[in-house]
C-alpha positions, 0 to 999 in steps of 0.5 A: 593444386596438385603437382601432375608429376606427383599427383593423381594421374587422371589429372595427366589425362584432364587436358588431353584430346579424347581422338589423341586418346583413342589413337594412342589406344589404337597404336598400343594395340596395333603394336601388341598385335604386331609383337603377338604374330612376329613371336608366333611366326618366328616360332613357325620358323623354328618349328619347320627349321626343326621338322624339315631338315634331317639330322646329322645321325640320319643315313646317307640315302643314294643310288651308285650308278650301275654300271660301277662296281665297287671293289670286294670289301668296300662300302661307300660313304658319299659320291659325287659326279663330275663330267665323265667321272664319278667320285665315292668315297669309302668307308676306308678313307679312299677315294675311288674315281671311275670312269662314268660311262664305262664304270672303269676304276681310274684313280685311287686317292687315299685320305689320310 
């Protein structure tokens, strides 16, 4: 007689429950089909990661509100809106702080 450790490995299958067999069968392949769609859905994930947000170099698109002028030589960067103000910074490292209803300059900050 054979040791089953060393010996053929059909014998390791002689003593077990055909039903055992095909439930461990079906478990494997359960287990395949599972790893399959979870790399398909991260890759999904990465892939609309990639296509949904803009890059970094991408320009800044927004609308100033009309009523505000920026002063001659100006180019503005970003801007922001509080409750009576609106912030934009400038491509001069300032801050220009206007009033939002009447489009007034109040407050000049420089960044340094």
């Amino acid at each position: 007689m054979t040791d089953p450790v060393q010996g053929d490995p059909k014998s390791l299958d002689a003593g077990v429950d055909p039903k055992a067999m095909a439930g461990l069968t079906l478990m494997r392949r359960l287990v395949t089909s599972l790893l399959v769609v979870m790399i398909l859905g991260f890759l999904l994930l990465i892939g609309l990661l990639v296509t949904r947000f803009p890059t970094m170099n991408a320009p800044i698109g927004f609308d100033l509100p009309e009523n505000i002028a920026l002063p001659a030589g100006t180019t503005a960067q970003n801007f922001t809106r509080g409750v009576g103000w609106v912030a934009i910074v400038t491509t001069d490292n300032e801050i220009l702080i206007f009033d939002s209803a009447t489009g007034a300059l109040r407050q000049t900050l420089e960044i340094e």
